[in-house]
TORPA-4810 file (N, C-alpha, C, O; in nm, 3 decimals):
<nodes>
NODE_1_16.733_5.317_25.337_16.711_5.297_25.197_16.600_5.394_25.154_16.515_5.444_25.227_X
NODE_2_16.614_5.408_25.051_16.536_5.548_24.978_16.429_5.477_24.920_16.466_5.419_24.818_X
NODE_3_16.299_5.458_24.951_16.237_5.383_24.859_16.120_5.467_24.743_16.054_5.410_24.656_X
NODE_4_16.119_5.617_24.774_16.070_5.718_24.645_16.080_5.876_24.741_16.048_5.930_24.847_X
NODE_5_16.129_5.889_24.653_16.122_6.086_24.675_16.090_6.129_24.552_16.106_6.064_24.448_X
NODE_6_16.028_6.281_24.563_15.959_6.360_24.481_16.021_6.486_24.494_16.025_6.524_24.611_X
NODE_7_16.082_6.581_24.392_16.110_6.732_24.417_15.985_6.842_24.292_15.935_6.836_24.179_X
NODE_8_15.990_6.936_24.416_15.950_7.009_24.401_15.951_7.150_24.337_15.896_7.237_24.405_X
NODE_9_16.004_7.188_24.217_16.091_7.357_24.209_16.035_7.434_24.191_15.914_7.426_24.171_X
NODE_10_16.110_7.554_24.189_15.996_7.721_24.203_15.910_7.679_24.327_15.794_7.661_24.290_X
NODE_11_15.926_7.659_24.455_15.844_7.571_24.542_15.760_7.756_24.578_15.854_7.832_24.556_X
NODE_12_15.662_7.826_24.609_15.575_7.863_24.621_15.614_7.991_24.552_15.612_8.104_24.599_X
NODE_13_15.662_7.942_24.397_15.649_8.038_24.316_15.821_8.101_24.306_15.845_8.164_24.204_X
NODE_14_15.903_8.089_24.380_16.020_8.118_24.436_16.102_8.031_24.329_16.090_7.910_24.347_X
NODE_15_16.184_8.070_24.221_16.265_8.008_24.189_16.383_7.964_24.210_16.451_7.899_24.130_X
NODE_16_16.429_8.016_24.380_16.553_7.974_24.428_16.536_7.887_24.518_16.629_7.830_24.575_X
NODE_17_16.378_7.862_24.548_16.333_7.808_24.655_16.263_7.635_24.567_16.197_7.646_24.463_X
NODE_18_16.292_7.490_24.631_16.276_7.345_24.583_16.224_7.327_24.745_16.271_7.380_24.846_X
NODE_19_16.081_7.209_24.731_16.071_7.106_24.829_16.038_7.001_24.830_15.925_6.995_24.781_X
NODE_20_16.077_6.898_24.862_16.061_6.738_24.900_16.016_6.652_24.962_16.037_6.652_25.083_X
NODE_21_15.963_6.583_24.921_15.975_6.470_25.050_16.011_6.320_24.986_15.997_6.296_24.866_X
NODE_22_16.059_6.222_25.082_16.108_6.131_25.096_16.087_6.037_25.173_16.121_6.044_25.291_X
NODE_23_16.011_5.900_25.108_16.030_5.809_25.180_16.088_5.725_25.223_16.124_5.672_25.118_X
NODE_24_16.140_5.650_25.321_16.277_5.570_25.354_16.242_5.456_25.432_16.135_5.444_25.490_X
NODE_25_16.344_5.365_25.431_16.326_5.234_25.562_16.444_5.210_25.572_16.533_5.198_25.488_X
NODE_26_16.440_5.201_25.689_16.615_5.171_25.737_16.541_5.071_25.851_16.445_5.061_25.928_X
NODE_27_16.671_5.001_25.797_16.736_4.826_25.844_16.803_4.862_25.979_16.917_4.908_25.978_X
NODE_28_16.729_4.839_26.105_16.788_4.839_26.262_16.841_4.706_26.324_16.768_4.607_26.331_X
NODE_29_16.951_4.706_26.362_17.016_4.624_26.412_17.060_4.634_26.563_17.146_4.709_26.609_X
NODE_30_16.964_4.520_26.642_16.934_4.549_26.770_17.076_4.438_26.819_17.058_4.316_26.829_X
NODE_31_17.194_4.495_26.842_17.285_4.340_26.885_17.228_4.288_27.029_17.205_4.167_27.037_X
NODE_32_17.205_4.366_27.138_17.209_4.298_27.262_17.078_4.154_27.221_17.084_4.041_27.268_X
NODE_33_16.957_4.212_27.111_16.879_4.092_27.106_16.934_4.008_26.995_16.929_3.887_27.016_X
NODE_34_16.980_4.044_26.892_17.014_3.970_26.813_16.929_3.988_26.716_16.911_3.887_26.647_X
NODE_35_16.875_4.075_26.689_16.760_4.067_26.532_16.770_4.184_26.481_16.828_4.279_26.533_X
NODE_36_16.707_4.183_26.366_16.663_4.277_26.275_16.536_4.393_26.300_16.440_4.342_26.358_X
NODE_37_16.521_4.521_26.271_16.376_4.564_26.307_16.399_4.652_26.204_16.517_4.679_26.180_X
NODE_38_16.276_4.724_26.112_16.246_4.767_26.065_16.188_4.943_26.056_16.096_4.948_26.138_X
NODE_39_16.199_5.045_26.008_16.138_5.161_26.063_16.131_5.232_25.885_16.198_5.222_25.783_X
NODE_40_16.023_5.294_25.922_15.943_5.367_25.753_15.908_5.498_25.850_15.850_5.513_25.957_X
NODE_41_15.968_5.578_25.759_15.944_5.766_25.813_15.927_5.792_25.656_15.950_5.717_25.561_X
NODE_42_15.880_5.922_25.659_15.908_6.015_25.508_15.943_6.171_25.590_15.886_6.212_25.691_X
NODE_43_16.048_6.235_25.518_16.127_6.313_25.556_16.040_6.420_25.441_16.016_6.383_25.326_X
NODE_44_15.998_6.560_25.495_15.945_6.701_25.433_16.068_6.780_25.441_16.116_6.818_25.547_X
NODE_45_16.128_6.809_25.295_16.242_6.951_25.338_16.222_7.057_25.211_16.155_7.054_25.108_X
NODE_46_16.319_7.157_25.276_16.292_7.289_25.210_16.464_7.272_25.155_16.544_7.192_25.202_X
NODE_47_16.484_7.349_25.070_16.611_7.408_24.999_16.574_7.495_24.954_16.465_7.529_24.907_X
NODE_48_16.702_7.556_24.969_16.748_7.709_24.915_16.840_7.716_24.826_16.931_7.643_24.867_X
NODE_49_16.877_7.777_24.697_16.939_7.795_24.606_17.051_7.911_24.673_16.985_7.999_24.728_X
NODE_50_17.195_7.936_24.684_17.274_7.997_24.678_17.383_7.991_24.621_17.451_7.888_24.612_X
NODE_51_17.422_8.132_24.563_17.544_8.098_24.481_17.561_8.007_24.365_17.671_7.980_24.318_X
NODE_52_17.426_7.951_24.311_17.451_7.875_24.219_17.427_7.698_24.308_17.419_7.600_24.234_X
NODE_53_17.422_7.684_24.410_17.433_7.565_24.487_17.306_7.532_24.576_17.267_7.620_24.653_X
NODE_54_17.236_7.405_24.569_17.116_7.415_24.679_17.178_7.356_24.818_17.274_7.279_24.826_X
NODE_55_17.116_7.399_24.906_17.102_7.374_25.052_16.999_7.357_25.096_16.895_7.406_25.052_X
NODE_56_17.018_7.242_25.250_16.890_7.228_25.352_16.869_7.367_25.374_16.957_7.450_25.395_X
NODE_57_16.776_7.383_25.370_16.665_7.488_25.476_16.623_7.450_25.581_16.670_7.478_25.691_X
NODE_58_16.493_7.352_25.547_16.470_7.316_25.666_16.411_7.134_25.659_16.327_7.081_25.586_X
NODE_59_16.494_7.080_25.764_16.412_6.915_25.738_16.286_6.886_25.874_16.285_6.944_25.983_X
NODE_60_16.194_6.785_25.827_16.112_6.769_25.917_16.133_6.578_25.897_16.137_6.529_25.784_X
NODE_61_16.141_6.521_25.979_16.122_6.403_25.960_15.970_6.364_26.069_15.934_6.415_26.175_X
NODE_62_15.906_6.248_25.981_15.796_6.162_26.058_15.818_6.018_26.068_15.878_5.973_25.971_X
NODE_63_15.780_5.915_26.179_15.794_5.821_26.142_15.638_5.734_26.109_15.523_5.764_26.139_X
NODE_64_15.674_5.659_26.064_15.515_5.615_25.968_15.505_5.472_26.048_15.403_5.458_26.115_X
NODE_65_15.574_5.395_26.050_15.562_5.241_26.119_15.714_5.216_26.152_15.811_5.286_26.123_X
NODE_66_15.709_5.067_26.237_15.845_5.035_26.263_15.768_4.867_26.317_15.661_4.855_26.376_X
NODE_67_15.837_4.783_26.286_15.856_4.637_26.320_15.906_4.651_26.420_15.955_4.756_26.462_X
NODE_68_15.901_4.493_26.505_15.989_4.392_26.559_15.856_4.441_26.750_15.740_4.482_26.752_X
NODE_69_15.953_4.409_26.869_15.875_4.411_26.969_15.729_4.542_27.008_15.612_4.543_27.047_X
NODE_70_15.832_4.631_26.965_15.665_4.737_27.023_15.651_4.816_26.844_15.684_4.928_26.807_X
NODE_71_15.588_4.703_26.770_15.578_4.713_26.616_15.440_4.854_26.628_15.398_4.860_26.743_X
NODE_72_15.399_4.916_26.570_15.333_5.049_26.589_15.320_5.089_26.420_15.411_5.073_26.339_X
NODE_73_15.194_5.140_26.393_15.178_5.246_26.297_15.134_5.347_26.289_15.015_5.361_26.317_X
NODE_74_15.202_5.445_26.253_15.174_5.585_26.305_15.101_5.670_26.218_15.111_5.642_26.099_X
NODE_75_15.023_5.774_26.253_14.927_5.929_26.175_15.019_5.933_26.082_15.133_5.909_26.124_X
NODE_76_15.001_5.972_25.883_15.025_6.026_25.876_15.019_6.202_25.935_14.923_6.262_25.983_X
NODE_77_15.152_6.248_25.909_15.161_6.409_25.958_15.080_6.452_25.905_15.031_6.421_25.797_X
NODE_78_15.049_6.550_25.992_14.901_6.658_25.926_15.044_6.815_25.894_15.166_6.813_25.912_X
NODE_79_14.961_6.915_25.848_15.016_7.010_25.796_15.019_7.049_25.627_14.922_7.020_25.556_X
NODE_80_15.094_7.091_25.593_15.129_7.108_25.448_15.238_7.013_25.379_15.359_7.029_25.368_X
NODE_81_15.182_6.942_25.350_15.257_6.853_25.259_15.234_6.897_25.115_15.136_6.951_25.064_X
NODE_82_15.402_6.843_25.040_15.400_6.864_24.944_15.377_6.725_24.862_15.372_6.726_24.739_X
</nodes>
């Protein structure tokens, strides 16, 4: 599930060039235990404009936390965020 993304255009001045990021949680379904678990990443990507059409460039995914037995919260990523 998408719970906010942000775009970016003309991304470093480049008008064929957009970047993003995205935060998400997706619903894990463990059958051998029988439950539910949880996981929150935000995804950094690049697009490229061609032909009139955008494309991935490049994706980076992080994960931020995750529920259920080995529940964990993680660094945000260091680097250049947009």
């Amino acid at each position: 599930m998408i719970l906010n993304t942000r775009i970016f255009l003309n991304h470093d001045g480049d008008p064929d060039q957009a970047a993003a990021r995205m935060y998400i949680n997706e619903l894990r379904h463990d059958q051998t235990a029988g439950r539910f678990t949880h996981a929150y990443g935000i995804y950094h990507d690049i697009y490229r404009r061609r032909d009139g059409r955008w494309w991935f460039a490049q994706r980076r995914y992080s994960s931020l936390a995750r529920t259920g037995r080995d529940a964990e919260v993680f660094d945000f990523p260091a680097g250049n965020q947009f």
